[in-house]
N, C-alpha and C positions, 0 to 999 in steps of 0.2 A: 773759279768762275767758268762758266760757259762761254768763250767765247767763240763767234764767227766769222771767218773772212770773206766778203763777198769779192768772189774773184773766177773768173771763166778759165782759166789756168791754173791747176797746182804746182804745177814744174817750175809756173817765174819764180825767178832770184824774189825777189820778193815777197810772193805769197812766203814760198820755203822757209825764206828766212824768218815771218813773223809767225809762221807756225811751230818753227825750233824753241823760237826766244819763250813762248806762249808755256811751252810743253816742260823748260826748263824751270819755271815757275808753279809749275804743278797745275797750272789750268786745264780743263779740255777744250782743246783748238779743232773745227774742222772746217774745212773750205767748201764754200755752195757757190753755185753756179746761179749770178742771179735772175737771167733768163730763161732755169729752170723753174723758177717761185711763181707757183699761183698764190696771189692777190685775194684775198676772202674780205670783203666788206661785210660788215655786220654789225645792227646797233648796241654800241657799248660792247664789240666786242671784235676787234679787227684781228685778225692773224694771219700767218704765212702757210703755207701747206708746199712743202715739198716731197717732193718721190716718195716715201710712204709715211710720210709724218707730219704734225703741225711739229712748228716751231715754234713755241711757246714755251721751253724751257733757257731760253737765251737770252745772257744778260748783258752782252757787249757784242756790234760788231766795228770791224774795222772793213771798208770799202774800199776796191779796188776798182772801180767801174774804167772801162774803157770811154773814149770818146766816142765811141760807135756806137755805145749800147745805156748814152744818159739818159734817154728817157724812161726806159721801163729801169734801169738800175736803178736812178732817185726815184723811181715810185715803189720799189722795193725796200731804199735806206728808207724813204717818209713812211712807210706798211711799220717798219720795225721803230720808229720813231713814235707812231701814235701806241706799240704798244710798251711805250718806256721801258726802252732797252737804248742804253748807252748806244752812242757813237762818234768814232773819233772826227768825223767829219757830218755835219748834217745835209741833208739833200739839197736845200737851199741854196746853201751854200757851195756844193758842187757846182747846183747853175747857175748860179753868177759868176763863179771864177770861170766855167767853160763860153760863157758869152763875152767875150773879148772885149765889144764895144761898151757894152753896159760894166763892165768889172773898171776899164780906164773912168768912165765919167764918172766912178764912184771912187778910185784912188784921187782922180785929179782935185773931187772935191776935198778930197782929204787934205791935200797940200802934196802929196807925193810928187816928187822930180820922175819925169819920164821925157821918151822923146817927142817933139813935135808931132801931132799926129792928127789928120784928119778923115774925113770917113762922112760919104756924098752918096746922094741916092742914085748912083749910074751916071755918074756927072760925062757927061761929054769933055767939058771944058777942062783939059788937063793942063795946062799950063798955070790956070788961075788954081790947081790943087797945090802944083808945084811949090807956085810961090808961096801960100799956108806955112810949106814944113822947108819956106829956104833953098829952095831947088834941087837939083840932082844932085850926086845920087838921093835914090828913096830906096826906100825898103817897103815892101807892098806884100800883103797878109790878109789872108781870106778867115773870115770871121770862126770858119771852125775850122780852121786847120791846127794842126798838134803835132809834137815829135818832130819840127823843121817843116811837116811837109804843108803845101801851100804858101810858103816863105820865098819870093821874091825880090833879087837886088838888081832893079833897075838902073844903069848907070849915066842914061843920055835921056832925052826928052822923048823921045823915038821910042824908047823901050819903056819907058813909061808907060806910053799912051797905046803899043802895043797891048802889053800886058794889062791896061786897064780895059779896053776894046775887049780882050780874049775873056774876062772874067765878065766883064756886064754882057758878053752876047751868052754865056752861060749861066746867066742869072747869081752870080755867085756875087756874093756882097763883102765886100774888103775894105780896108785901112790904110790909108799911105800914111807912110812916117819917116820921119827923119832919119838919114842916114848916119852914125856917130863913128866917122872916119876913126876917132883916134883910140878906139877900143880895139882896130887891129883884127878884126875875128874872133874875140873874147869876147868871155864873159864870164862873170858869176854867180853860183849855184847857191841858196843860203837853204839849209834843211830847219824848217823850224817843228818842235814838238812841244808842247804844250804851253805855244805863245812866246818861246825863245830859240834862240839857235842853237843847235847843237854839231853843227859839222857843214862847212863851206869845202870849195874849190873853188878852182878856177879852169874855166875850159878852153880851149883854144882849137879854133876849126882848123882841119887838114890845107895845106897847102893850095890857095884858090878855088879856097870856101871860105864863104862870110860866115855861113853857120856853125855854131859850135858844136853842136848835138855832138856826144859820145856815139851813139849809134851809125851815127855817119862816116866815123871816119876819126873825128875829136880825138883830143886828150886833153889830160886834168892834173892838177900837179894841187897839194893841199894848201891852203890860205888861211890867215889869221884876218878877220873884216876887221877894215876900223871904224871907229865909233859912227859915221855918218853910215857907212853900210850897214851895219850893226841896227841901227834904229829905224833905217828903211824898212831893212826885213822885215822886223817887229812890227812896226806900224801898216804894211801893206797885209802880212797876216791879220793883224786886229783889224781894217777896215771891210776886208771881205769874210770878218768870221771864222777861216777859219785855222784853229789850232792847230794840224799838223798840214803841212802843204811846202812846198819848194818855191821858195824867191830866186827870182832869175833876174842880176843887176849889169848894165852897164858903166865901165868904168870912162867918167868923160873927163874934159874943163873942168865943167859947171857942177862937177860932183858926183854921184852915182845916182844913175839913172834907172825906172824901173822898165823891165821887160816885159814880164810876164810871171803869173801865179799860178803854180801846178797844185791842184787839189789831191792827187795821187801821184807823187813823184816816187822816182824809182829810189831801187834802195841800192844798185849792185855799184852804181858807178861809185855813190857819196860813198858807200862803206870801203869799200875795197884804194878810193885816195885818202881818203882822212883817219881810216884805222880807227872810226867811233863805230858803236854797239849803234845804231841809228833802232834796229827794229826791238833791242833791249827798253828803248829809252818809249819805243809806241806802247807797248805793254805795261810800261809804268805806268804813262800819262791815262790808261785805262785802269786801273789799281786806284791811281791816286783821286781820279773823279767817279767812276762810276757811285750812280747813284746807289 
């Protein structure tokens, strides 16, 4: 097969690695840059034109898009979607997972456990948000922020109400949520590929950090989910679509709680704690469905 990784980086752990795995299977793998893709609309006949070529012999890609760069990326995954060519992830379904707000009111419809969470058009009245998710602490989160950043732990009414003032005078639109004291600065990582798990952790933020993020500082130690984690996963994957993507759970009380759903999560942290083939297992799930 033909396949392509849409990704503005060759060197990430990631691309590399889905391009080893690709090569070790006898495919041809190459990485495109997808803000290098001209866009050709044409009736009954839509294609991609890059640096000296269409791209019209490609039968799979896999997506890598940045949070910087969703808008022309999904209009490059949906370019390659109208000319049926496989992909592991649909455009769609990128933006919904990267719209925060709209991705909860579609898990919550689902029945999924997450934490209290509310989300006000510039509410002034921050006490009445307070009391929503239970009072302080909150954890407060700007609708696009990714990788920890825009992630907010307010610990008093004060700092609340600061940091809701600082985000509504710069127009930025965010979420207060519930703070779940007893996860400690963890959390969990669930990699699913083709509708199942194949490799967890567990992360745990640096010393007087709430966030876990690997990149900041984190570490990860491997875990076995149990059955409630296990079918969160699953189910938070199948309610936004999509088949390969990173569940991120909080562990509480009341059960495991959903965080957040990565459409492109990384491959170096999962692979390098859980010792699984993660980018072996992306190149099946392309094998086994391409049309």
């Amino acid at each position: 097969m033909n396949i392509v990784i849409l990704s503005r980086n060759a060197n990430l752990y990631s691309t590399k690695r889905l391009v080893d795995e690709g090569l070790k299977r006898n495919h041809a793998v190459e990485v495109i840059d997808p803000l290098k893709c001209d866009i050709i609309i044409e009736k009954e006949k839509p294609t991609i034109y890059y640096q000296d070529r269409y791209l019209d012999y490609v039968d799979a890609i896999i997506p890598r898009i940045g949070a910087s760069v969703t808008f022309f990326g999904c209009a490059v995954v949906r370019q390659f979607e109208m000319m049926n060519v496989f992909t592991t992830v649909t455009s769609d379904a990128i933006l919904r997972s990267r719209d925060k707000l709209r991705s909860f009111q579609r898990l919550s419809k689902e029945g999924i456990g997450m934490p209290k969470t509310v989300f006000t058009n510039y509410s002034r009245d921050v006490v009445e948000v307070l009391e929503h998710v239970g009072g302080t602490p909150v954890v407060i989160k700007l609708l696009e922020g990714t990788q920890g950043l825009g992630v907010v732990l307010a610990e008093t009414k004060n700092a609340a109400e600061s940091v809701l003032e600082a985000f509504n005078g710069l127009q930025a639109r965010a979420l207060v949520q519930e703070y779940i004291a007893e996860a400690k600065g963890s959390d969990l990582r669930a990699l699913i590929v083709d509708g199942q798990v194949v490799g967890a952790m567990k992360r745990q933020g640096k010393e007087g950090e709430f966030r876990s993020n690997l990149h900041r500082g984190g570490s990860s130690e491997y875990i076995r989910l149990n059955e409630q984690e296990l079918k969160l996963a699953i189910k938070a994957s199948r309610a936004l679509q999509l088949p390969v993507c990173g569940v991120d759970m909080l562990q509480s009380k009341r059960g495991p709680l959903l965080m957040e759903v990565n459409s492109t999560p990384g491959l170096e942290g999962i692979e390098g704690t859980t010792g699984k083939n993660i980018a072996r297992a992306i190149i099946t799930f392309i094998e086994r469905n391409r049309k």
